[in-house]
C-alpha positions in Angstrom: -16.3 -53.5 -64.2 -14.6 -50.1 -64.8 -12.3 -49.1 -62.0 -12.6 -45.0 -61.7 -11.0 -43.0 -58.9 -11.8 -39.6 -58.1 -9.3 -37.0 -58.2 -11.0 -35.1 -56.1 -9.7 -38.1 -53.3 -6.1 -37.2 -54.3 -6.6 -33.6 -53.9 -8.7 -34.1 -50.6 -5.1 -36.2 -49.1 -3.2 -33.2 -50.7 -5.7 -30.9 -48.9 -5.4 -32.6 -45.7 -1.8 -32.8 -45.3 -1.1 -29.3 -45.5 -4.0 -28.4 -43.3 -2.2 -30.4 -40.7 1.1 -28.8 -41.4 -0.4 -25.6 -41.1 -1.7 -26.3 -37.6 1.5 -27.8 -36.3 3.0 -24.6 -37.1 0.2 -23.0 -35.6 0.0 -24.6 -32.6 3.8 -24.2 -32.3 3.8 -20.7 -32.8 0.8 -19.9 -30.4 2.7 -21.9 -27.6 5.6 -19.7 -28.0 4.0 -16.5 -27.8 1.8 -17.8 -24.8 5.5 -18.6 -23.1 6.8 -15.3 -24.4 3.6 -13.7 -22.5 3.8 -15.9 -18.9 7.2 -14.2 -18.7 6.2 -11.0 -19.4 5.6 -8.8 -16.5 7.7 -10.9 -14.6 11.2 -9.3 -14.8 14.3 -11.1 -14.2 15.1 -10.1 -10.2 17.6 -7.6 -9.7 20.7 -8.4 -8.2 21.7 -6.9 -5.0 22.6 -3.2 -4.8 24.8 -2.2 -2.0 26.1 1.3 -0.2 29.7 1.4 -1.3 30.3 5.1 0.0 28.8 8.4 1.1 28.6 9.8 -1.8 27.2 7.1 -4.0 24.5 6.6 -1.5 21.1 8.0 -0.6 18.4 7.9 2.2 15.8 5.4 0.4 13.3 7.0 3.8 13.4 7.0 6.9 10.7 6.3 10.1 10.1 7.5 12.7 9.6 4.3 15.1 9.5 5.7 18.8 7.9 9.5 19.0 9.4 10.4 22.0 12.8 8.8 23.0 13.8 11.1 25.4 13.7 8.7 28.2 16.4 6.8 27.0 14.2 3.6 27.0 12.5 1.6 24.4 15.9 1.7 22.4 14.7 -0.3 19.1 15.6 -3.3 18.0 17.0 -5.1 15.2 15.4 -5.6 12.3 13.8 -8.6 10.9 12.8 -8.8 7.1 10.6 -11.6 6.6 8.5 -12.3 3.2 8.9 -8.6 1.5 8.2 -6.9 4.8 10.2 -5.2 7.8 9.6 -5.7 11.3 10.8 -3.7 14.4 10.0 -2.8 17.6 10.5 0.7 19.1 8.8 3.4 21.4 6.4 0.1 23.2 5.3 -0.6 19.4 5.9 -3.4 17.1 5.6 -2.2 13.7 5.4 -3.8 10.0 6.7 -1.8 7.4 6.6 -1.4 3.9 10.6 -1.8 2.5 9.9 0.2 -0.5 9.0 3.3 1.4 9.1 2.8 4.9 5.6 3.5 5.5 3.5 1.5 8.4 1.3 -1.4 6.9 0.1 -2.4 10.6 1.3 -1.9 14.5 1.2 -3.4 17.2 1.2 -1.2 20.9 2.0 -2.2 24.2 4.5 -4.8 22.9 7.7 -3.8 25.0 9.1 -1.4 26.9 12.2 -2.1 28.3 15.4 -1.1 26.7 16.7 -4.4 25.4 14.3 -5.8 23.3 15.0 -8.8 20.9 12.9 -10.1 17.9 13.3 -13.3 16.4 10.9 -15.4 13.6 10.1 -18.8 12.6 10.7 -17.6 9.2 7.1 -17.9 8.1 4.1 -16.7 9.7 5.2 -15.4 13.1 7.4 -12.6 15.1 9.2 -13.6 18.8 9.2 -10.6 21.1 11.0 -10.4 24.1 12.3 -7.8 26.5 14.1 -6.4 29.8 14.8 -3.4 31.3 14.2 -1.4 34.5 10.4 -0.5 35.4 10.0 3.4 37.5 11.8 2.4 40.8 14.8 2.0 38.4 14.0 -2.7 39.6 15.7 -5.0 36.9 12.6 -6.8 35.5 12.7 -9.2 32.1 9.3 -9.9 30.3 7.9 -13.2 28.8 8.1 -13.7 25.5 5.2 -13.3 23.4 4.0 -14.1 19.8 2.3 -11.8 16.8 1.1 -13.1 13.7 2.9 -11.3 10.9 0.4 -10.6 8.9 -2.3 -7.8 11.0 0.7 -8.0 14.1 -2.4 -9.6 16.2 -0.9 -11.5 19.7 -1.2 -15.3 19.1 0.0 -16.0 22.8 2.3 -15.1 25.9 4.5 -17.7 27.0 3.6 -19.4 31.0 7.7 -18.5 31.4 6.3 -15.7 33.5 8.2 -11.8 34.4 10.7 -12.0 36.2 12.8 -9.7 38.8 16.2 -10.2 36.4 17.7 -8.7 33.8 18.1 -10.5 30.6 20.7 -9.7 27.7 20.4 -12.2 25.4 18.6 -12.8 22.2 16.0 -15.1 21.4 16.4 -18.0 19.1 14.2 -20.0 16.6 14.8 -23.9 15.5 12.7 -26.9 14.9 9.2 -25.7 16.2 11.0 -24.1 19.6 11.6 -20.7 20.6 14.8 -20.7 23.3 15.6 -17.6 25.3 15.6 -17.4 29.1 14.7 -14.6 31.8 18.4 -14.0 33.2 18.4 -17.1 35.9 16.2 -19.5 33.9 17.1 -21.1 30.4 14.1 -21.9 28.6 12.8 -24.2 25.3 9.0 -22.9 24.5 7.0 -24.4 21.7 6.7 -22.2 19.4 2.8 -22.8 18.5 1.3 -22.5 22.1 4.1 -21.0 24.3 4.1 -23.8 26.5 7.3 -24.6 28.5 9.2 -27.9 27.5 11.8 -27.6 29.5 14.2 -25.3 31.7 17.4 -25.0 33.4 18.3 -22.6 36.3 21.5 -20.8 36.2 22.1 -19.5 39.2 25.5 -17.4 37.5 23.1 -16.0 35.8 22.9 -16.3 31.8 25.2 -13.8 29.5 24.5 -11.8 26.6 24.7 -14.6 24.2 22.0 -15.9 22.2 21.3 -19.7 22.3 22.5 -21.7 19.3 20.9 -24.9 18.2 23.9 -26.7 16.2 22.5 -30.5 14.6 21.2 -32.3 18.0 22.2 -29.8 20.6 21.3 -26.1 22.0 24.2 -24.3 23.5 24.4 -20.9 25.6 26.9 -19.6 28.2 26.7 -18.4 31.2 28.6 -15.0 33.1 31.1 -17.0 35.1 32.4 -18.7 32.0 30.5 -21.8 31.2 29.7 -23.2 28.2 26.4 -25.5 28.6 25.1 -27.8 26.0 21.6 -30.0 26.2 19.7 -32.2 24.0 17.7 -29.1 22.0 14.5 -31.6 22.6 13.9 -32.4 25.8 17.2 -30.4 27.5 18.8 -33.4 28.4 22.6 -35.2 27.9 24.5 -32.1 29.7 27.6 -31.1 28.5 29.8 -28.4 29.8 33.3 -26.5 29.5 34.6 -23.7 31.7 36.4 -20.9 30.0 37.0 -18.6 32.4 35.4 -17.6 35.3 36.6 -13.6 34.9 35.5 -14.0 31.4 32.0 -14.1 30.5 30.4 -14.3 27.3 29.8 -11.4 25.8 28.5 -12.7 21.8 26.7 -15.1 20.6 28.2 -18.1 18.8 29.2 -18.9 15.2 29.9 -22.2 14.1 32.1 -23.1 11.1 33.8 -26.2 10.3 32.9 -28.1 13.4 33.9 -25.0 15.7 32.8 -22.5 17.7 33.7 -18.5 17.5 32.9 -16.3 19.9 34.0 -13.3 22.1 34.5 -13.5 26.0 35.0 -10.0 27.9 35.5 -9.3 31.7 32.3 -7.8 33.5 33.9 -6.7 36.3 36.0 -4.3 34.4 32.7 -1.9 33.4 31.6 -1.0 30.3 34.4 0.6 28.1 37.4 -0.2 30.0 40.2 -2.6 29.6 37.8 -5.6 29.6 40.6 -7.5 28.1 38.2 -9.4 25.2 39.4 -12.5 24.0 38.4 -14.2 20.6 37.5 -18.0 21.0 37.7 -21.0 19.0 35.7 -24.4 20.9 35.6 -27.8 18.8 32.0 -28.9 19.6 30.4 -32.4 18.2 27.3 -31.2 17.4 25.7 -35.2 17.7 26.4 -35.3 21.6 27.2 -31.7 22.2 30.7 -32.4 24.1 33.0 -29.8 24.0 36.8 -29.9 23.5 40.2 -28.3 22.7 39.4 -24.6 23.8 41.8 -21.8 22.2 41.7 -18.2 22.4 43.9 -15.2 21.6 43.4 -11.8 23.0 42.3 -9.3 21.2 43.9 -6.0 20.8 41.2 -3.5 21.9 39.9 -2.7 25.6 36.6 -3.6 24.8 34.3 -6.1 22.6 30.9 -7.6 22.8 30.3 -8.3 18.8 29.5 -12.1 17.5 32.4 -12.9 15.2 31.4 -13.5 11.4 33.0 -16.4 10.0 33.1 -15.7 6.4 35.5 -17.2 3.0 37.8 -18.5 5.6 38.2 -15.1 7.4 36.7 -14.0 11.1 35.6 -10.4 11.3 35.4 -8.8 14.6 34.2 -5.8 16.3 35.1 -3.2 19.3 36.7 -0.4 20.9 39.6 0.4 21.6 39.5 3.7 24.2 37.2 6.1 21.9 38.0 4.6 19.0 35.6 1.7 17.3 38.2 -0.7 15.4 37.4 -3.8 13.0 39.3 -6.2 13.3 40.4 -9.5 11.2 41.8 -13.2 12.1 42.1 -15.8 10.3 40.5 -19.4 11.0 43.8 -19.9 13.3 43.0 -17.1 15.5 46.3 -15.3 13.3 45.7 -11.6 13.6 46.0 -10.1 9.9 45.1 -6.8 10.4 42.8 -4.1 11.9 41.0 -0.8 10.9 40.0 2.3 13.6 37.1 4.6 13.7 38.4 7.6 14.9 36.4 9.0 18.4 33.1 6.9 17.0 33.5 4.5 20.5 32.2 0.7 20.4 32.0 -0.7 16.8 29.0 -3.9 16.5 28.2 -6.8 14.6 30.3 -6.6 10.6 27.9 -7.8 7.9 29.8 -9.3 5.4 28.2 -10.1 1.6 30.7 -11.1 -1.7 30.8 -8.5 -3.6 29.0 -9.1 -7.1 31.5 -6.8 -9.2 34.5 -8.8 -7.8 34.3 -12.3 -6.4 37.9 -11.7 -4.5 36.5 -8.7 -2.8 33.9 -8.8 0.6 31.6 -5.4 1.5 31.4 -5.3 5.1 29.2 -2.6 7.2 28.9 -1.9 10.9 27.6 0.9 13.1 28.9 2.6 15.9 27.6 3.4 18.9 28.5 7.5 19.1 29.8 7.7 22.0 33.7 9.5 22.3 33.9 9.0 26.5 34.1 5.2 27.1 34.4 6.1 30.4 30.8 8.1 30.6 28.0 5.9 29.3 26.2 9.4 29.2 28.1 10.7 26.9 26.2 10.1 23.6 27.4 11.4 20.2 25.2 10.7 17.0 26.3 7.0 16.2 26.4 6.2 12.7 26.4 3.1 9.9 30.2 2.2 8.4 31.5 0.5 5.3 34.7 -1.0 4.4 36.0 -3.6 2.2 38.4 -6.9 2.8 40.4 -8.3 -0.4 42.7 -11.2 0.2 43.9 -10.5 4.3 43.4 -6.9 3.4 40.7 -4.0 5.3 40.5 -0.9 3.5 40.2 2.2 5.2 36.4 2.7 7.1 34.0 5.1 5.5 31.1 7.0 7.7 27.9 7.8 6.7 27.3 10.5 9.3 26.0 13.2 6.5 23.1 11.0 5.6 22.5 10.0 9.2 22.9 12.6 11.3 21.2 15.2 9.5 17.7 12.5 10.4 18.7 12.2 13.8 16.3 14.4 16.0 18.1 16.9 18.8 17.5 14.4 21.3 20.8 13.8 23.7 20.5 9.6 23.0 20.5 9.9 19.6 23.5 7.4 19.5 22.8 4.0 18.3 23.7 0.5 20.0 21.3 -2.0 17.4 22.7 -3.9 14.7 23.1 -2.8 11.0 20.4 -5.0 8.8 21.5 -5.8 5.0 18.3 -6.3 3.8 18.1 -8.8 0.6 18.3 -6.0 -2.5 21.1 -4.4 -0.7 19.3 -2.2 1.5 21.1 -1.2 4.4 19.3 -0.8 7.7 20.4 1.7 10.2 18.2 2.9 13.8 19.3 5.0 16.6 18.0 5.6 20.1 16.2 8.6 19.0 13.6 5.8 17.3 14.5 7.0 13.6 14.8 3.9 11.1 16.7 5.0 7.8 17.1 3.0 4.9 20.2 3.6 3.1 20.7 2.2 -0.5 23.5 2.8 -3.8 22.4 5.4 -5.9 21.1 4.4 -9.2 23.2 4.8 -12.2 22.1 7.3 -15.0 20.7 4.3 -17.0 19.1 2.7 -14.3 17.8 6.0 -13.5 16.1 6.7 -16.9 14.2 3.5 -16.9 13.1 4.0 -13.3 11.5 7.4 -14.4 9.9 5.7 -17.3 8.3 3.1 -15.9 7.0 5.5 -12.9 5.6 7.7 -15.8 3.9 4.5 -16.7 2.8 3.5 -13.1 -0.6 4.8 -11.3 0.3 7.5 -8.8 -0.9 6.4 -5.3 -2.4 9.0 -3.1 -0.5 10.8 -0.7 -1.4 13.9 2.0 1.0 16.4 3.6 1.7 15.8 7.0 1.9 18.9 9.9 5.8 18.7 9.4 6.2 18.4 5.8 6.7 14.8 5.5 4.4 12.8 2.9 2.5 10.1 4.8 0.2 7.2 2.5 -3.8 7.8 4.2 -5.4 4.8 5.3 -2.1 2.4 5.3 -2.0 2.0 8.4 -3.7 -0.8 10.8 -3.1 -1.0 14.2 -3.8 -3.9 16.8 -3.4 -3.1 20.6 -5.4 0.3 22.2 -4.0 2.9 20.1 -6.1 5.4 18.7 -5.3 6.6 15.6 -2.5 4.9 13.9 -2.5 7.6 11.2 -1.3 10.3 13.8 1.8 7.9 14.1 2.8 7.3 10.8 5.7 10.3 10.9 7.2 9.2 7.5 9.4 10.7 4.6 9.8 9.3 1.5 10.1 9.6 -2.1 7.7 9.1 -4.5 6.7 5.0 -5.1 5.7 3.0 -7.5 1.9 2.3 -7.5 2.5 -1.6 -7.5 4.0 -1.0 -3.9 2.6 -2.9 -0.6 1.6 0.6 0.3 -0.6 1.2 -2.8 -2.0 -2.0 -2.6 -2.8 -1.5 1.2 -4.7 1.7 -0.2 -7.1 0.5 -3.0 -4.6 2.7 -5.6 -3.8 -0.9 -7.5 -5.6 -3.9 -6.9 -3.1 -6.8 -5.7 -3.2 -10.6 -5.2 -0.7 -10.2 -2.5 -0.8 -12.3 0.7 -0.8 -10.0 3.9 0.1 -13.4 5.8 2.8 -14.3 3.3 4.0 -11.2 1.4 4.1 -13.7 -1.6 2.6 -13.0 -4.6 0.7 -15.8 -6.8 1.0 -15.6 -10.9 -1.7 -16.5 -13.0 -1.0 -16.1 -16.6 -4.6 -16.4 -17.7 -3.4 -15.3 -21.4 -1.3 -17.8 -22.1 -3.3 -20.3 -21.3 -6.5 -18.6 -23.4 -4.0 -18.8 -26.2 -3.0 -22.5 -25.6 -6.7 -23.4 -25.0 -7.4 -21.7 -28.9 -4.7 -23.4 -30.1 -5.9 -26.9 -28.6 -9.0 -26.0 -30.3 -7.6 -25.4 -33.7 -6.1 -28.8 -33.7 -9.5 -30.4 -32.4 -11.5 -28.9 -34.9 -8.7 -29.9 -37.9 -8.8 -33.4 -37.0 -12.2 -33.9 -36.5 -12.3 -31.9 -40.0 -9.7 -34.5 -41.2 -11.6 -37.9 -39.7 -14.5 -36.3 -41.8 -12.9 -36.5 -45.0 -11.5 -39.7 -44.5 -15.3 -41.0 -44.2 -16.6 -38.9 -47.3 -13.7 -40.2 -48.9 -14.5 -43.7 -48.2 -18.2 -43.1 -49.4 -16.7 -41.6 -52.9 -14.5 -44.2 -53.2 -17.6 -46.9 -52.7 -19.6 -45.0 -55.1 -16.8 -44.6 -57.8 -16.5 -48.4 -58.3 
């Protein structure tokens, strides 16, 4: 028998093998450019960009968030960034803005209208409203709390803690599925789905201007004769107690660092910018049973503070007045005083923000406002407040700067036009400023000259998003605006300024200008790179087909080698 083999069998392997080499590589190639295109469109974030002075900083917008503050009511509150979106409350409105321009995505009417209103979240899905005031016969009253859903500002429910004859100073607090706060006499844990009452305890001292803190096990507020108070953050049982002093209530809320508590005490029967002798306190507290211990204080050298001190890098940053001056002031963790900075004729200095400065990790940006008024002695005597900067590098302030040229110039010609809410330091670096004549600004760094350029390019690039000219001049975004409660046209409200935006805003996606997979609920937005994975899928399909090509010429190969014997 003559044994013959085909060479077409040793070409076929030949063949074969570099097919298969060629698809490796091709697979491995289309892979990478698939993970090349998942990234593309999403740039790397941008780190936080923050005011360092006047001049290197501009008005991002500003809103108008209560039309007519001339009653001196319905001052607004704080703001509360949550998921790519603003929340505040001012003029009886709770409003949800849009951070990149300020404009109104939805509102809410008939929310408050008292002029201490406080807003607090469960981080997630829902906004905590609460406020007190004085109703026409001039009667202390403080309202329940009550719950919107963040994402059309719809009420989910009022709480069965009803209105009461008091007034209440203190913010409300989020943890663990409850909502504290209380009405002035009555402390209260809600849950936070229903606004049922768990479980309350009367205070017949009457609660201060602190807000509750839960720390591990335990919620703890204070009271105005100088109590500390402590329960089981469950059920509000396993009391605890210390007494401070009883000319000093608390004026702050707490911060706890290192198994301590810092906070500010202040004496209410001096009145309101006079030598309230304020004292700066450090509490051990075990945050497992809640018992308190070891109490230490130091007075602080101003007439006047009510500011929650920030513990921050081992330093504690305080706020307040000193006559008609607003002063910062700084401790270390040892109450040691090492150093303080004035305001001059600016009055009552607030809450200090405090971010590491990304340019230099030894050096802290801090920023304040304060309140406007020069008389401490006249409550009615109400310069423009204004936002402040200043810096802290190893034990050392630097000289405050104002930003009254940006601010005042938005401030309407009302007489309240002063500000007593907190400065917000939104997430890019954003800095948050309101006053009492219901006009939110947003103040950020200018951009370099090369940050510039490629802003302008890639608006160039960007779909325009419609705008109309308001009756004053101001550029308002038509049909961005929904609004729950009895309102009538929300449109009529909108009042806002801004520079142009990019169409892949919220407030071009709210108008139809650029579709957008964005959750109104959320404010997340979902990626689907559908073309890398059409390119993995071809690529999947080039190997399928070569080795069902290749397990074809191993039969045929077979047959020819059958055939050749």
């Amino acid at each position: 028998m003559n044994l013959r083999i085909d060479t077409r069998t040793d070409w076929k392997k030949k063949t074969g093998r570099a097919r298969q080499t060629f698809t490796t590589l091709l697979l491995t190639a289309l892979l990478a450019v698939s993970l090349c295109l998942g990234n593309a469109g999403h740039a790397k974030a941008k780190s936080p960009s923050y005011p360092r002075e006047p001049e290197k900083t501009e008005v991002k917008w500003h809103q108008t968030i209560n039309p007519d503050p001339s009653s001196g009511t319905n001052n607004p509150s704080q703001v509360v960034e949550l998921k790519g979106y603003l929340y505040i409350v001012g003029g009886e409105s709770l409003y949800k803005l849009d951070p990149e321009d300020g404009h109104i995505i939805s509102k809410a009417d008939d929310v408050a209208n008292g002029t201490n209103v406080f807003l607090t979240s469960n981080e997630d899905d829902t906004i905590f409203v609460q406020d007190s005031g004085y109703d026409s016969s001039w009667n202390t009253y403080c309202n329940p709390v009550r719950a919107y859903q963040t994402s059309d500002l719809s009420l989910k429910w009022t709480s069965d803690i009803n209105r009461s004859t008091s007034y209440c100073n203190s913010p409300l607090t989020y943890a663990d599925g409850c909502v504290y706060g209380n009405d002035g006499r009555t402390f209260f844990a809600l849950n936070a789905e229903n606004g049922k009452k768990l479980w309350t305890i009367d205070c017949p001292n009457g609660i201060s201007n602190s807000a509750p803190l839960v720390l591990g096990n335990v919620v703890i507020f204070g009271d105005n004769s100088g109590t500390l108070y402590s329960y089981n953050k469950t059920d509000g049982t396993n009391p605890h107690t210390l007494s401070i002093d009883e000319n000093q209530a608390l004026y702050s809320s707490f911060t706890p660092a290192d198994g301590k508590l810092y906070y500010i005490t202040h004496n209410p029967k001096a009145g309101w910018g006079n030598n309230a002798s304020p004292k700066l306190h450090q509490t051990l507290i075990d945050s497992t049973t809640g018992a308190f211990s070891k109490d230490r204080s130091v007075t602080l050298n101003a007439t006047d503070s009510t500011t929650t001190p920030l513990v921050k890098n081992g330093k504690i940053y305080v706020g307040g007045s000193y006559g008609s001056d607003g002063i910062v002031a700084l401790y270390d963790t040892d109450l040691k005083a090492l150093g303080s900075k004035t305001i001059s004729g600016m009055g009552k200095t607030y809450n200090i923000q405090a971010v590491d400065d990304p340019d230099d990790p030894d050096n802290t940006l801090l920023y304040s406002a304060v309140f406007g008024s020069s008389n401490p002695s006249d409550y009615s005597a109400k310069d423009p407040g204004t936002a402040i900067s200043l810096t802290e590098q190893n034990g050392v302030l630097s000289e405050p700067l104002t930003y009254s040229s940006l601010t005042d110039s938005l401030s309407k010609s009302y007489s309240n036009a002063f500000s007593d809410a907190q400065i917000t330091l939104g997430s890019d670096g954003t800095l948050y400023y309101s006053n009492d004549s219901g006009v939110l600004l947003a103040l950020k760094a200018k951009e370099s000259p090369a940050s510039a350029s490629q802003s302008d390019q890639e608006n160039e690039n960007a779909n325009e998003k419609p705008k109309t000219s308001s009756m004053n001049g101001q550029v308002t975004d038509p049909k961005s605006v929904s609004s729950t409660g009895n309102s009538a046209s929300a449109n009529s409200t909108a009042g806002l300024s801004t520079a142009d935006s990019k169409a892949n805003s919220p407030a071009a996606k709210s108008t139809g200008a650029k579709s957008s997979s964005k959750s109104p609920a959320t404010g997340e937005t979902p990626s689907f790179p559908l073309l890398p994975l059409v390119l993995f899928g071809l690529a999947a399909g080039t190997v399928f087909a070569a080795t069902g090509a290749k397990g074809s010429e191993k039969k045929n190969e077979k047959k020819n080698m059958r055939r050749s014997l």
